[in-house]
N, C-alpha and C positions, 0 to 999 in steps of 0.2 A: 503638628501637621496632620492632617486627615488621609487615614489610607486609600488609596487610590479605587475605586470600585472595579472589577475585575468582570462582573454580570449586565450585560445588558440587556436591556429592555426589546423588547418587538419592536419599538418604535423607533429605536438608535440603530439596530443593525438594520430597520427600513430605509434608515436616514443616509445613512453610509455609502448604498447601492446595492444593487443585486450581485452584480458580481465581479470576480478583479479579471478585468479582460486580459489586462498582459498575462498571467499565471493562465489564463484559459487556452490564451492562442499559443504559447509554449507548449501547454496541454496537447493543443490540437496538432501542434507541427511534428513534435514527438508522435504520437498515433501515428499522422498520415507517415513522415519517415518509415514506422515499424510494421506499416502494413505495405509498403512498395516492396520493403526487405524479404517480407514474409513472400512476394509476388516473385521477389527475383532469385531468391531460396529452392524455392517450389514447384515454380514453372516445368522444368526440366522433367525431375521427378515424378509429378504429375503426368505430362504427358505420354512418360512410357510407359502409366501404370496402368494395368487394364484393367480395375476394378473401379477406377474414376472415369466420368464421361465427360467430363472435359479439364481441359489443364489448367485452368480458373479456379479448378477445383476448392483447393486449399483458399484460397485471396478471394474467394467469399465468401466464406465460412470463417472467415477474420475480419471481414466488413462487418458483417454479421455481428459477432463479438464486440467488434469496436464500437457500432452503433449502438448496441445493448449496454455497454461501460459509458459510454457518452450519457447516456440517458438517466442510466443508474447512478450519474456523477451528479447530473444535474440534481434530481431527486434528494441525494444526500444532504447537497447544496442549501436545498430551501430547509433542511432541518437546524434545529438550536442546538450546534457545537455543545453547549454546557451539558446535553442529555449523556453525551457521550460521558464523561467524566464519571460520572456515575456507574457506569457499565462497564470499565476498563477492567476492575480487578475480574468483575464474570467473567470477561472473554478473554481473558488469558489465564485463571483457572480451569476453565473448559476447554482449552488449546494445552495446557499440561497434562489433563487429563488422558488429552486424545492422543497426544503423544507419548503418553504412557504407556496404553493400550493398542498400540500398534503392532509394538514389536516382539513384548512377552509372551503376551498371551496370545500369538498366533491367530490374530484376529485382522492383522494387514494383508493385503493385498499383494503380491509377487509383481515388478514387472521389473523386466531388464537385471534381474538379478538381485533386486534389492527389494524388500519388505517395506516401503513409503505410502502408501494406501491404504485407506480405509472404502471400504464398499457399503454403501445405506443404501437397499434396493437398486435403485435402476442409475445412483449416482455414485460416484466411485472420485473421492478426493483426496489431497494433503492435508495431513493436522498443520506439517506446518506455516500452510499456508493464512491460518487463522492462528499459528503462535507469531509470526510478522506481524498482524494486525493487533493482536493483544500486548505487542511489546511497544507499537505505536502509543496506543491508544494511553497505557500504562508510563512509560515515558512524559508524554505529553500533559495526564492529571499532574504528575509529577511534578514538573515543569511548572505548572502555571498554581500551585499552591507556595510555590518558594517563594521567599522573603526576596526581592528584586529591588531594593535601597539598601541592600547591606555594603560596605566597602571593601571592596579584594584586597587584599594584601601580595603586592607582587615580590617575588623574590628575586633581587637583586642577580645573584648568583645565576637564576635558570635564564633571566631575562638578556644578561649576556652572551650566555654560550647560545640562546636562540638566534640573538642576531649574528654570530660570529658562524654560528650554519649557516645563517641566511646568505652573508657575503662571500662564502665557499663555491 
């Protein structure tokens, strides 16, 4: 039997469609939820604080944001997934790196008490915000190199006391 092709062409993921609306509008329902949250959070706080001029403050400067993640999603969107794969082990090399470099050698950042920061000029970020994306990414090469016709073997044994939790 011929193994399955795993790489598509420009022309089958044009074929496919542009893009999966249900996974978008869950996308988008989540966002708008987390930015009313962020409104009903803030409001408050906002308002008593005299160095903001108005108490919107916070809740657009999260629209802001959101609209910029919107944009950047789409973006990502129209690239070929398979680029990614290739670049997985870089960017979680370079996320071990940074998290390396954080804490020893006194090259993080201080705030609230904890050394979690790295400062490059005028931007000031988490490593491990980019070790999440390199364990994605890393994961998922992973993933999609396995052998996916092989046959599980279930264990009698496990597969009973799971359902005998499940009935509990």
């Amino acid at each position: 039997m011929e193994k399955p092709k795993r790489n598509l062409t420009i022309a089958d993921q044009r074929a496919r469609g542009h893009m999966d609306l249900p996974f978008l509008m869950l996308t988008l329902l989540l966002l708008v939820i987390g930015v009313i949250m962020v409104l009903s959070a803030s409001y408050a706080s906002a308002y008593y604080d005299s160095t903001v001029d108005s108490p919107f403050y916070y809740f657009f400067h999260q629209i802001i944001f959101a609209a910029a993640g919107v944009a950047l999603m789409y973006l990502v969107s129209r690239l070929n997934y398979e680029t990614f794969r290739g670049a997985s082990p870089f960017v979680l090399g370079i996320a071990i790196v940074l998290l390396i470099i954080v804490i020893p050698f006194g090259t993080g950042e201080e705030s609230v008490g904890a050394q979690r920061w790295l400062s490059l000029g005028p931007f000031t970020f988490q490593p491990s915000e980019i070790a999440k994306l390199g364990v994605v990414l890393m994961f998922a090469a992973w993933l999609s190199k396995r052998n996916t016709r092989t046959k599980r073997k279930w264990n009698k044994k496990l597969l009973i006391w799971r359902i005998a939790d499940f009935l509990d």
